[in-house]
C-alpha positions as YAML, in Angstrom:
chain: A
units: angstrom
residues:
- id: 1
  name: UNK
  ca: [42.47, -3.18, -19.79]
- id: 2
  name: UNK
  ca: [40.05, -3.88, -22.40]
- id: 3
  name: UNK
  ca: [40.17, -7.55, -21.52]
- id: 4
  name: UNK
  ca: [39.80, -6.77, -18.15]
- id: 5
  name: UNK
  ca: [36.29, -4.88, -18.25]
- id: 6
  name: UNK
  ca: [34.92, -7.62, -20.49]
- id: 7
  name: UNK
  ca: [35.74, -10.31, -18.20]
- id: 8
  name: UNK
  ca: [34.27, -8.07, -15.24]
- id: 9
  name: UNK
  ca: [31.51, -7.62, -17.44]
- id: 10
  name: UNK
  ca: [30.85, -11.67, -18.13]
- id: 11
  name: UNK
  ca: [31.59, -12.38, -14.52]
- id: 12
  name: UNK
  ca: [28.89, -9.91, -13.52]
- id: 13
  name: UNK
  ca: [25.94, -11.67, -16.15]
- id: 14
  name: UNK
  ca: [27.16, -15.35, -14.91]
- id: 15
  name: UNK
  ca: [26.72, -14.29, -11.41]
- id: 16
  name: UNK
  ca: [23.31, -12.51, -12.20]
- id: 17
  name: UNK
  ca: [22.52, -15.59, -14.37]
- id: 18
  name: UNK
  ca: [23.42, -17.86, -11.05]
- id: 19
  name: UNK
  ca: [19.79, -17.64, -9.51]
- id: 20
  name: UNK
  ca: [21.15, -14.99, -7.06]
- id: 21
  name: UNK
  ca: [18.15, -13.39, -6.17]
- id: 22
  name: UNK
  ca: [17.14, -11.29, -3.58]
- id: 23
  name: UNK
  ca: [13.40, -11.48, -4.30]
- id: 24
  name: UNK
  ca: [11.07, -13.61, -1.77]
- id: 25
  name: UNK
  ca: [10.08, -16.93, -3.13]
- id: 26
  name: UNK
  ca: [6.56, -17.51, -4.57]
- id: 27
  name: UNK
  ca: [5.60, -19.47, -0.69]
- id: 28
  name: UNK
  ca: [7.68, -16.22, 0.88]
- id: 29
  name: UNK
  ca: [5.00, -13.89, -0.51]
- id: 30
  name: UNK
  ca: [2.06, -16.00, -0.11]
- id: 31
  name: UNK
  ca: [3.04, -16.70, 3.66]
- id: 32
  name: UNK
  ca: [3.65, -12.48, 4.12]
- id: 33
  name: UNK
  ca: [0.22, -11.85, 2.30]
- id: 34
  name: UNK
  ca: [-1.53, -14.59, 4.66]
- id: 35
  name: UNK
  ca: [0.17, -12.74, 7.76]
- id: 36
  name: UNK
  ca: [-0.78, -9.50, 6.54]
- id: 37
  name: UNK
  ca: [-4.83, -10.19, 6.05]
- id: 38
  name: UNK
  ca: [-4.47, -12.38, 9.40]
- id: 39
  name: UNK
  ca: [-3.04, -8.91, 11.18]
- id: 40
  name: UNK
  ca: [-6.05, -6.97, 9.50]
- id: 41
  name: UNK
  ca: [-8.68, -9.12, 10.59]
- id: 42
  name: UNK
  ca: [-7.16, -9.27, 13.88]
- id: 43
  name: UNK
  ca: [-7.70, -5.80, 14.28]
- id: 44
  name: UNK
  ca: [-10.65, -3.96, 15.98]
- id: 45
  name: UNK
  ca: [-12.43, -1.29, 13.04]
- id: 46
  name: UNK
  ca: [-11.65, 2.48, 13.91]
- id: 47
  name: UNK
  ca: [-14.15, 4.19, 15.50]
- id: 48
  name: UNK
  ca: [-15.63, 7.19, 13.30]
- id: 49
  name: UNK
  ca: [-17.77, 9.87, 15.14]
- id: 50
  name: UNK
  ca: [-20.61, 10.30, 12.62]
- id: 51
  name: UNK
  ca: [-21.87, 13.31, 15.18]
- id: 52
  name: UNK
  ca: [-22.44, 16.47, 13.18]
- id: 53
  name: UNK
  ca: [-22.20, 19.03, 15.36]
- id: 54
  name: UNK
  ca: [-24.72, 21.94, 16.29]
- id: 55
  name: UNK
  ca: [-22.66, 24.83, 13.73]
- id: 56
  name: UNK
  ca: [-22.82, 22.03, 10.77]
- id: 57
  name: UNK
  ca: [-26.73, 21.13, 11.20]
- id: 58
  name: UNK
  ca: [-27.52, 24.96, 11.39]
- id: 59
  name: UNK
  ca: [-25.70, 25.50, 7.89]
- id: 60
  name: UNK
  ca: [-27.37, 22.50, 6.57]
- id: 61
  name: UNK
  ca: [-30.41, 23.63, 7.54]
- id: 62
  name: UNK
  ca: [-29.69, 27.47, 6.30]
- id: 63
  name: UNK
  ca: [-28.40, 25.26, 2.96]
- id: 64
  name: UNK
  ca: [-32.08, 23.81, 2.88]
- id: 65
  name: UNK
  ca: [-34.29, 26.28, 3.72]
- id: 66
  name: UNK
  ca: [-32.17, 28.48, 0.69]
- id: 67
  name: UNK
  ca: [-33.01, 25.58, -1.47]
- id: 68
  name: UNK
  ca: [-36.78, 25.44, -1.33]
- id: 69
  name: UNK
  ca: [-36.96, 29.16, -2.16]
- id: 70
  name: UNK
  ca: [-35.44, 28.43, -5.84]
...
């Protein structure tokens, strides 16, 4: 039994050992990273409403006027 679990064990370091990798070659990645920044510049920048509206400028302004009494 012994003998068993140490051969299991060497089996599962020489197959490890093997090259049997799972993880994406050096030209793998590079070709994903190129597709990724290719998809990004592809795409049109979000659109951000900068508009304050007429509650927020009326608290800035309260915010301001509170300032220049100090």
């Amino acid at each position: 039994m012994k003998d068993l679990a140490i051969l299991l064990a060497f089996l599962a370091v020489a197959f490890l050992a093997a090259g049997c990798s799972t993880t994406p070659s050096k030209l793998e990645r590079i070709e994903a990273n190129e597709a990724a920044i290719n998809a990004l510049q592809n795409t049109p920048a979000p659109v951000v409403d900068t508009s304050c509206p007429a509650q927020c400028t009326e608290k800035i302004d309260r915010a301001f006027e509170k300032s220049q009494y100090k």
